[in-house]
mmCIF file of the C-alpha atoms, coordinates in Angstrom:
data_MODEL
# 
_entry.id   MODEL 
# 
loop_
_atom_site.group_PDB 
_atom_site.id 
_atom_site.type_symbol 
_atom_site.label_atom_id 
_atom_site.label_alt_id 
_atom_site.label_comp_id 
_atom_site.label_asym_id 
_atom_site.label_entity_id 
_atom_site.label_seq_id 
_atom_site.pdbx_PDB_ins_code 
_atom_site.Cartn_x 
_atom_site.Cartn_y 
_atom_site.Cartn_z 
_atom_site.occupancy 
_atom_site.B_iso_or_equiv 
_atom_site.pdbx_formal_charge 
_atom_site.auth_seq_id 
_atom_site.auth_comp_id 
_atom_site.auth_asym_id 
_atom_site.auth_atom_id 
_atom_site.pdbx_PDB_model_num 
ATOM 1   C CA . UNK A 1 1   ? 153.176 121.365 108.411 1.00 0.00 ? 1   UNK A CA 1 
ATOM 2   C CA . UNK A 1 2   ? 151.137 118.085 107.681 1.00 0.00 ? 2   UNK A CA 1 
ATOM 3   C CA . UNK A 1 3   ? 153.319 115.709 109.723 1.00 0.00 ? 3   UNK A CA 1 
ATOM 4   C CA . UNK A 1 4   ? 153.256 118.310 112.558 1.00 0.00 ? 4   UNK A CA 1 
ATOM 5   C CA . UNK A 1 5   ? 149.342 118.756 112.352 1.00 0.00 ? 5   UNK A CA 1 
ATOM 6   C CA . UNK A 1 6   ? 148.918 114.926 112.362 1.00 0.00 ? 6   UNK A CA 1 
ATOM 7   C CA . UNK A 1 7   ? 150.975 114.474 115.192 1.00 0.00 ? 7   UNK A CA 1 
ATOM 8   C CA . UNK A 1 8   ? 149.359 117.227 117.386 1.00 0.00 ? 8   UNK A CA 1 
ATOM 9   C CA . UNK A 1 9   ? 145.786 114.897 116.602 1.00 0.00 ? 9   UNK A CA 1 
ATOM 10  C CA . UNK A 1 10  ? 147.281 111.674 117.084 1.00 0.00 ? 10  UNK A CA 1 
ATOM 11  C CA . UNK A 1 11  ? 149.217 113.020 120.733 1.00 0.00 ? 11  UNK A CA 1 
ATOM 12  C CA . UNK A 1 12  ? 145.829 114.751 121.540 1.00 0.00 ? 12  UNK A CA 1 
ATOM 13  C CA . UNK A 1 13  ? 143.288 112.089 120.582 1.00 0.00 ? 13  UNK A CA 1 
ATOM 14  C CA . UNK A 1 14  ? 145.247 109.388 121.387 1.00 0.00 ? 14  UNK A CA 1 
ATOM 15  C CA . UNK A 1 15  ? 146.031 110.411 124.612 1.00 0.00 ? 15  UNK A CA 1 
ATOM 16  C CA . UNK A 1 16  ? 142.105 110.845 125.664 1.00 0.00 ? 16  UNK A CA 1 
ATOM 17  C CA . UNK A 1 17  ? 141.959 106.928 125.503 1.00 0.00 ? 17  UNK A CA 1 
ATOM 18  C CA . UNK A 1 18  ? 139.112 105.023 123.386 1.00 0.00 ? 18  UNK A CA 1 
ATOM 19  C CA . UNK A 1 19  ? 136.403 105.175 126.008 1.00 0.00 ? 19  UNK A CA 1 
ATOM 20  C CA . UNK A 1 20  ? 136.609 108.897 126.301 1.00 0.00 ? 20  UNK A CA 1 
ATOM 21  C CA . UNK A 1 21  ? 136.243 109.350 122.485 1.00 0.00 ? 21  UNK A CA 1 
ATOM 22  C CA . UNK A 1 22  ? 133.692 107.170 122.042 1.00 0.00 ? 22  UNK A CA 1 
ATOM 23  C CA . UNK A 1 23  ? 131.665 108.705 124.637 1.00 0.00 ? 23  UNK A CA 1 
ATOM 24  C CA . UNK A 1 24  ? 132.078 112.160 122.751 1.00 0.00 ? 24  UNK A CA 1 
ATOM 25  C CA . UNK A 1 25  ? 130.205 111.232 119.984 1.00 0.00 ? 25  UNK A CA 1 
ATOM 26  C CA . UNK A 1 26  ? 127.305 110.342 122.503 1.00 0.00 ? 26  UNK A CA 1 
ATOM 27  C CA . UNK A 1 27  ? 127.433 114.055 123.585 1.00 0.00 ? 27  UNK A CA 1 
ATOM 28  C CA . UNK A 1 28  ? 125.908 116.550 121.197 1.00 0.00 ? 28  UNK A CA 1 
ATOM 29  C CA . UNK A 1 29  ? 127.755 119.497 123.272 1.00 0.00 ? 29  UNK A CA 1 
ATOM 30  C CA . UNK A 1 30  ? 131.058 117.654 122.632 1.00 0.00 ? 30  UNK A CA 1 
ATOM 31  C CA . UNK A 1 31  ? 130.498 117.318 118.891 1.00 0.00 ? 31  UNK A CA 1 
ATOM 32  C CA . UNK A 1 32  ? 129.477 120.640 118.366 1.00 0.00 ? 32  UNK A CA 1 
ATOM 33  C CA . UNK A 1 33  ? 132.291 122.146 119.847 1.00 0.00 ? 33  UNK A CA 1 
ATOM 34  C CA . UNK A 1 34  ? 134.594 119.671 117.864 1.00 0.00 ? 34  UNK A CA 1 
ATOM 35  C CA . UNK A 1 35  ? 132.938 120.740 114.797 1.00 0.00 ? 35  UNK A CA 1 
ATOM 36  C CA . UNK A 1 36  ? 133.095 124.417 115.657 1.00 0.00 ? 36  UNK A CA 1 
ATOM 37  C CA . UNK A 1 37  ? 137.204 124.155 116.613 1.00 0.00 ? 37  UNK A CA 1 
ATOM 38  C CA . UNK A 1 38  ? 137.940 122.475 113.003 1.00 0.00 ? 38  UNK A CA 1 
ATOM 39  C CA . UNK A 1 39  ? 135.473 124.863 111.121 1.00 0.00 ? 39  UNK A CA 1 
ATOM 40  C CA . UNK A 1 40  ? 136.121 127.923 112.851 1.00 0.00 ? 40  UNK A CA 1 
ATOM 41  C CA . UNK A 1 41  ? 139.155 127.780 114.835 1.00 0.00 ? 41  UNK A CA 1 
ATOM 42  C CA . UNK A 1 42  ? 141.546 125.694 113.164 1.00 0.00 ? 42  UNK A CA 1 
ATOM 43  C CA . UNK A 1 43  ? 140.612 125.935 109.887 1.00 0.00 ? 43  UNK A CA 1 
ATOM 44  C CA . UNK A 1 44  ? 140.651 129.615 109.980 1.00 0.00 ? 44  UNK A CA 1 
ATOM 45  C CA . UNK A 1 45  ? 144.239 129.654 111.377 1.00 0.00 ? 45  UNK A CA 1 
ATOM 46  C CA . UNK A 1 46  ? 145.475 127.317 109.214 1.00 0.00 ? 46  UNK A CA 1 
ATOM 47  C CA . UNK A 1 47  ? 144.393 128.852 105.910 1.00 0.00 ? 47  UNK A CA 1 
ATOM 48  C CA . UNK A 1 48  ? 145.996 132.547 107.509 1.00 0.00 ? 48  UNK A CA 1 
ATOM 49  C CA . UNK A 1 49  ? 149.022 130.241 107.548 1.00 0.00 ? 49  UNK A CA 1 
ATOM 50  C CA . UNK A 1 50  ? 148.901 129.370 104.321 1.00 0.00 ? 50  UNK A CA 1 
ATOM 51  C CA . UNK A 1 51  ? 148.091 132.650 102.665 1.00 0.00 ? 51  UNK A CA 1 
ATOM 52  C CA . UNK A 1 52  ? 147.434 133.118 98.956  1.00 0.00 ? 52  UNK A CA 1 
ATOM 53  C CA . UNK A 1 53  ? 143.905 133.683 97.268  1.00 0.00 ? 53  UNK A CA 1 
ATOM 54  C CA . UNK A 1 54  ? 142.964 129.950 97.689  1.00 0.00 ? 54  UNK A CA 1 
ATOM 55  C CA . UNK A 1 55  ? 143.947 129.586 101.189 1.00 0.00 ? 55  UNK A CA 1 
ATOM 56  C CA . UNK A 1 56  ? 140.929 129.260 102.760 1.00 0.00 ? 56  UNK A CA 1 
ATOM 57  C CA . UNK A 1 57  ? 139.923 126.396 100.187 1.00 0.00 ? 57  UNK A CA 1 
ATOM 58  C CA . UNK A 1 58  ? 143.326 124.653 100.677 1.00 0.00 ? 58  UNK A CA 1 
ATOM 59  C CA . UNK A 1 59  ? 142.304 124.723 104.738 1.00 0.00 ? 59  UNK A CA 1 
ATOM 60  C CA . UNK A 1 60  ? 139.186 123.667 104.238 1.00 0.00 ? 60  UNK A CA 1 
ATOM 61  C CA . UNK A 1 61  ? 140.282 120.429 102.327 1.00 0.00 ? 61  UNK A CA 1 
ATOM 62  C CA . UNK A 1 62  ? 143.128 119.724 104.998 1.00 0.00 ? 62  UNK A CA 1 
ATOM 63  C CA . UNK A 1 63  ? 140.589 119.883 107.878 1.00 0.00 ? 63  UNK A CA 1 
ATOM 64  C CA . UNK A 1 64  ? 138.471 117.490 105.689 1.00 0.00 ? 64  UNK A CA 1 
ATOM 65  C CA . UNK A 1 65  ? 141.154 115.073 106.163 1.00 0.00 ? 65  UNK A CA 1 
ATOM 66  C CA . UNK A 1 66  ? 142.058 115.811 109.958 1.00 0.00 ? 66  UNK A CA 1 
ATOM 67  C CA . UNK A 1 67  ? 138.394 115.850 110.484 1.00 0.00 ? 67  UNK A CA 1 
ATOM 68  C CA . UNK A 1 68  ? 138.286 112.437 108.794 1.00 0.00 ? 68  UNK A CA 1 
ATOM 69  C CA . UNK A 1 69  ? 141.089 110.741 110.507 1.00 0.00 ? 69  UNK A CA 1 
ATOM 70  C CA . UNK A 1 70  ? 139.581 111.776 114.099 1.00 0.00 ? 70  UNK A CA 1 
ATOM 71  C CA . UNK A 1 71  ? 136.164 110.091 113.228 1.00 0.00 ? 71  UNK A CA 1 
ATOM 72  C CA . UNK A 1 72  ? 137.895 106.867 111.584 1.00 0.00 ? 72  UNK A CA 1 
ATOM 73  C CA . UNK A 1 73  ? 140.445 106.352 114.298 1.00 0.00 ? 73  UNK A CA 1 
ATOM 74  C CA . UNK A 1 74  ? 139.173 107.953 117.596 1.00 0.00 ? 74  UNK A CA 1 
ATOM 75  C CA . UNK A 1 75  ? 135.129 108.925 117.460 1.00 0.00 ? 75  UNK A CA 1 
ATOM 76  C CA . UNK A 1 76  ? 134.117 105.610 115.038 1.00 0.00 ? 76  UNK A CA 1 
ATOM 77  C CA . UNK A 1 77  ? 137.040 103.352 114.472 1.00 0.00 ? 77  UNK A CA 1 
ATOM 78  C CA . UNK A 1 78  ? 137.483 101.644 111.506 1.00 0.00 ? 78  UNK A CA 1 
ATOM 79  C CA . UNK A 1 79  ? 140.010 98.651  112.552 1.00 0.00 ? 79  UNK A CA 1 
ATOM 80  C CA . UNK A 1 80  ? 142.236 98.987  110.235 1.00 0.00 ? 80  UNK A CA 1 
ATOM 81  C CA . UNK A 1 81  ? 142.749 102.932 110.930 1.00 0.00 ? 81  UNK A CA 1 
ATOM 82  C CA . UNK A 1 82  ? 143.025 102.394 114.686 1.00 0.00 ? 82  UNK A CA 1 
ATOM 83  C CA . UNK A 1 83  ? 145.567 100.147 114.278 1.00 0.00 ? 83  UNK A CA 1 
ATOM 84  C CA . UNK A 1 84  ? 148.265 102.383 112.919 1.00 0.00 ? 84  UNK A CA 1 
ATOM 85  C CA . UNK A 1 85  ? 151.219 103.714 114.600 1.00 0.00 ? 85  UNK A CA 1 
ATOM 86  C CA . UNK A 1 86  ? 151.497 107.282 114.738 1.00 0.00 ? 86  UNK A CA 1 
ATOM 87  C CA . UNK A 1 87  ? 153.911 106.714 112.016 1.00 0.00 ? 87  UNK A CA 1 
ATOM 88  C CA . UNK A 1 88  ? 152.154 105.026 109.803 1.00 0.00 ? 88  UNK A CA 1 
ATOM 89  C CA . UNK A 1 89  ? 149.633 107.360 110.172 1.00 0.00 ? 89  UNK A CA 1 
ATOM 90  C CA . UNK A 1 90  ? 151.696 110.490 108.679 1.00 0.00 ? 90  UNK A CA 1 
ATOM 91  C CA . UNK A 1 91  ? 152.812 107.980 105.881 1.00 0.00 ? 91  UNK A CA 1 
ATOM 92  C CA . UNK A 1 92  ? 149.396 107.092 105.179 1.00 0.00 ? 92  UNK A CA 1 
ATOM 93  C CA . UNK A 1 93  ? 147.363 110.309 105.319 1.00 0.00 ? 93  UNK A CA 1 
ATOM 94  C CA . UNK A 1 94  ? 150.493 112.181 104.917 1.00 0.00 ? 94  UNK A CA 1 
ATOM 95  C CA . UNK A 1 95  ? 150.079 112.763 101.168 1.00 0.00 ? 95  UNK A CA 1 
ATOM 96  C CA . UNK A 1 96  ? 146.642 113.486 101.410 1.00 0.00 ? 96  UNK A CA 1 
ATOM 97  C CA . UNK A 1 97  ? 146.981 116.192 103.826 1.00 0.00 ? 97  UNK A CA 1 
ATOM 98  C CA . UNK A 1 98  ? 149.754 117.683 101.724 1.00 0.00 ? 98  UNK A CA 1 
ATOM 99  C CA . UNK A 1 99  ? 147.854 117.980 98.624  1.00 0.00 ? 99  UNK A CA 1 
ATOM 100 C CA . UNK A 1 100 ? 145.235 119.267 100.111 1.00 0.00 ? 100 UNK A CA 1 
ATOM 101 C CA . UNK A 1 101 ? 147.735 122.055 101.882 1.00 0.00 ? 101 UNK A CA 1 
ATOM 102 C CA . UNK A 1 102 ? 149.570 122.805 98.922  1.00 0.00 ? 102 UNK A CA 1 
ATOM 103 C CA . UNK A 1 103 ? 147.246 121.659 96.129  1.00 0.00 ? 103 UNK A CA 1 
ATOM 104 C CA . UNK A 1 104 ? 149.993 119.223 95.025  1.00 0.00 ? 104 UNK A CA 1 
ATOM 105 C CA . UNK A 1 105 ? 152.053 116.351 96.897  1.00 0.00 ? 105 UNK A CA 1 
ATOM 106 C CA . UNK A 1 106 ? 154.921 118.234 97.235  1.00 0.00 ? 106 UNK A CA 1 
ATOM 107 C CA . UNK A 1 107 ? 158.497 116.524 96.069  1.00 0.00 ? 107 UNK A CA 1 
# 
């Protein structure tokens, strides 16, 4: 699930171009309907995924990191961040989204 949720941002954001992105965080509309997919919308659906009596915790910490990675690389890049391949990306916030899905880097 991790590596699939971190491609579907990377193919997504990526695909909107720099300009575009930057020019989102300029519009308060934008944000606010950015914030409202990953608090509402995807966070919600991903902790109904998950199931279990600390779901909704365990989503909430994975869209910290998604939410993270989109305002690093896309909305306020931090060089080193944009730089990455979509592969290194899923190495490199790979384990962190994992934990935070299953509480644990799985083995």
């Amino acid at each position: 699930m991790a590596d699939r949720l971190l491609d579907s941002v990377t193919g997504l954001w990526d695909a909107a171009g720099p300009v575009q992105s930057r020019m989102a965080v300029q519009d308060d509309d934008t944000m606010r309907a950015l914030r409202d997919y990953l608090d509402g919308e995807l966070r919600l659906r991903i902790a109904e995924f998950l199931g279990g009596p600390d779901a909704t915790r365990r989503a909430t910490a994975a869209v910290g990191v998604l939410g993270g990675l989109i305002f690093t690389r896309y909305l306020n890049p931090i060089r080193s961040i944009g730089a990455l391949s979509a592969v290194d990306v899923r190495r490199v916030f790979g384990p962190a989204l994992r934990a935070a899905l299953y509480g644990r880097v799985p083995a």
